[in-house]
N, C-alpha and C positions, 0 to 999 in steps of 0.2 A: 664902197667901204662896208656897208651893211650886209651886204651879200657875201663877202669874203668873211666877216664877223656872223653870220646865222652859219657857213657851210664848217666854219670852225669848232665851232660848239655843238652841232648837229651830227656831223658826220663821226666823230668818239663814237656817238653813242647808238648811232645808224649801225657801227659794224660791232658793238658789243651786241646789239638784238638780232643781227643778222648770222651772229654765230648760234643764237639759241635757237635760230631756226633749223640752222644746218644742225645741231647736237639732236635736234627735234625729227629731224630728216633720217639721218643715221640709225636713229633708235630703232622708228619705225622700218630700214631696210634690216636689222636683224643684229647691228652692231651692237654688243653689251657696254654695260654700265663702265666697267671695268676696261673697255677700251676706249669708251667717251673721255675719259679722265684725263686724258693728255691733251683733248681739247682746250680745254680751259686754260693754262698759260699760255696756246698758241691765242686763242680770244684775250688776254690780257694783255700779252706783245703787243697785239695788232692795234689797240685801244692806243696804249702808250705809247706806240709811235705817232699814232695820230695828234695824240697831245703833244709830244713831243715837238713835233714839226708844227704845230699852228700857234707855241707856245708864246710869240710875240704878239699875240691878237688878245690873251686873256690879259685886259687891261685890271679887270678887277680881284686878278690875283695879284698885281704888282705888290712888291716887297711894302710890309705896311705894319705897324706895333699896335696891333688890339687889345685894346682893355681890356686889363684882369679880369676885371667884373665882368665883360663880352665871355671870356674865354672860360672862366668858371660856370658860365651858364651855358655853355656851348656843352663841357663836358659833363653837368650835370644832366642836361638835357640828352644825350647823348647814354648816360649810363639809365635813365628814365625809360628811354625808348627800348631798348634792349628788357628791360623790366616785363614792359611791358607787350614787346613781342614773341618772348616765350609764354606769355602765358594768354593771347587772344588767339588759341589753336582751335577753338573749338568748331566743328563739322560745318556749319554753316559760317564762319570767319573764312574759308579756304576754297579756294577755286582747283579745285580736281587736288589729285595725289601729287606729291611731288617725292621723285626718287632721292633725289639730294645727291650729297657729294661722298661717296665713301670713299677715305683714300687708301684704307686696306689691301696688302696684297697675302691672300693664305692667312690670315687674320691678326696679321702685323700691321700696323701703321707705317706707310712709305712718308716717310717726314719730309722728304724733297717734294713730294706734293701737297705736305700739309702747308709746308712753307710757300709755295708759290699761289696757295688759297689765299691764305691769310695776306701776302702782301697784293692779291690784287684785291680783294674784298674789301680791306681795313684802308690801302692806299691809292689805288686808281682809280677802284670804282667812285668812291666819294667823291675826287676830284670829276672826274667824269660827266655822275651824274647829276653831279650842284650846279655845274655850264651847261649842263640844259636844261634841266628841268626847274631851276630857281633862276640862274642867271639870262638865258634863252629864254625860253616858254614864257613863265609866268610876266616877266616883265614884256615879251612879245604881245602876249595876250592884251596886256594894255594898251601899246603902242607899239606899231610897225617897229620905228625906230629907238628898238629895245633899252640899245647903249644910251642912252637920254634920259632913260627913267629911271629914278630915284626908286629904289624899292622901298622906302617908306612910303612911297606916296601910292604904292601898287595898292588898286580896290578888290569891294569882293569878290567880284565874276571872276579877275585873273587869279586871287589865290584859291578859290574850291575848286575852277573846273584843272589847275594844275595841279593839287591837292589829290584827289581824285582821279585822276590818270596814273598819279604815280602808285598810288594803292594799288589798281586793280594792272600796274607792271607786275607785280608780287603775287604770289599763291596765295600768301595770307594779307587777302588784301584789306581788310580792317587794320592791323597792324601798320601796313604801309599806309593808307593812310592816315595814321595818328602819326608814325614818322613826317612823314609828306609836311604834314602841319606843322608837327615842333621844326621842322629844320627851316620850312617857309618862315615862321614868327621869330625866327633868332635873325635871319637875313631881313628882312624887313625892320625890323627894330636895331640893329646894330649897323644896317648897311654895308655890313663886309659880308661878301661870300665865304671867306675862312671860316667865319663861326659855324653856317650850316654842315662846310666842308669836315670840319672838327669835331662836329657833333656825328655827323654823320660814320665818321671814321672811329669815335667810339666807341660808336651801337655797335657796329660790325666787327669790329677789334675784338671787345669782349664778348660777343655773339661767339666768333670763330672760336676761343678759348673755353669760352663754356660747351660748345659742339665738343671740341676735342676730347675735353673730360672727361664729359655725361657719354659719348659718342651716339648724340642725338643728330646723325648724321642727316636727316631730312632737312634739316632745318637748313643746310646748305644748298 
């Protein structure tokens, strides 16, 4: 059971980093930015089918009525982090350059690519990455047999060394990991993974809307 539950919630996110290696690969054969750009719904797909298909194993998304009170400080928390990751860019906050995502073509905005941003950013990935990286890992970390652990009762080894991996997933890895935190302390204290998932979904929501804007296209 726990082996089909770890390859559930590990393998999402096995082939969303396995896509940034291939986008990673391409660049360096000579492919432009501008033709990477159609990578990424096909990375999104491939995510979403994977959730898709292992959707009976997330027990801790089953249908559930969170607390206003949860859900308000999900998206307060949520609008917090976003706050606060525009603004810890500074040169020593960020791990190399990042090209980001421009979805310009001749210096028009291709909206069929803003929109397949925004809905993998604001809604897969969050779901995605809260089953492994809160749901999986961190309660891993504590006990083999993850599904058993109450994430209130997760200590501190499991939450900074997952805290901390999830930052330095990010270019601006300070940022991610203050995210990393506010989304571990809402799932630990509320016990549902929606809040982190919600909080989560957001930061990136309004991230992607403020990119569009500003068209502070790195930040993608």
């Amino acid at each position: 059971m726990f082996e089909r539950a770890t390859l559930a919630r590990v393998l999402p996110f096995a082939i969303y980093m396995a896509f940034i290696a291939i986008a990673d690969l391409l660049g360096r054969l000579g492919w432009s930015g501008a033709e990477l750009r159609w990578l990424y719904p096909i990375k999104i797909a491939a995510v979403l089918a994977a959730l898709v298909y292992y959707r009976r194993s997330y027990v801790e998304l089953l249908p559930a009525r969170p607390d206003w009170r949860a859900v308000a400080a999900a998206v307060a928390a949520g609008l917090l982090v976003f706050l606060l990751w525009i603004n810890l860019d500074a040169p020593w906050m960020a791990l190399g350059g990042s090209a980001g995502f421009d979805p310009r073509t001749d210096g028009q905005i291709d909206w069929t690519l803003v929109a397949l941003r925004l809905l993998g950013a604001a809604v897969v990935v969050p779901v995605m990455e809260e089953l492994f990286w809160r749901s999986f890992l961190m309660r891993w970390i504590e006990r083999a047999d993850f599904l058993n652990v109450n994430p209130a009762h997760v200590r501190f080894k499991a939450f900074i060394v997952t805290v901390i991996l999830f930052g330095f997933e990010h270019s601006l890895w300070l940022a991610g990991i203050v995210a990393g935190a506010a989304y571990s302390v809402l799932y630990m204290r509320s016990r549902s993974l929606w809040t982190a998932v919600l909080a989560h979904a957001v930061t990136n929501g309004v991230l992607g809307v403020w990119i569009i804007f500003t068209a502070h296209w790195t930040y993608w």
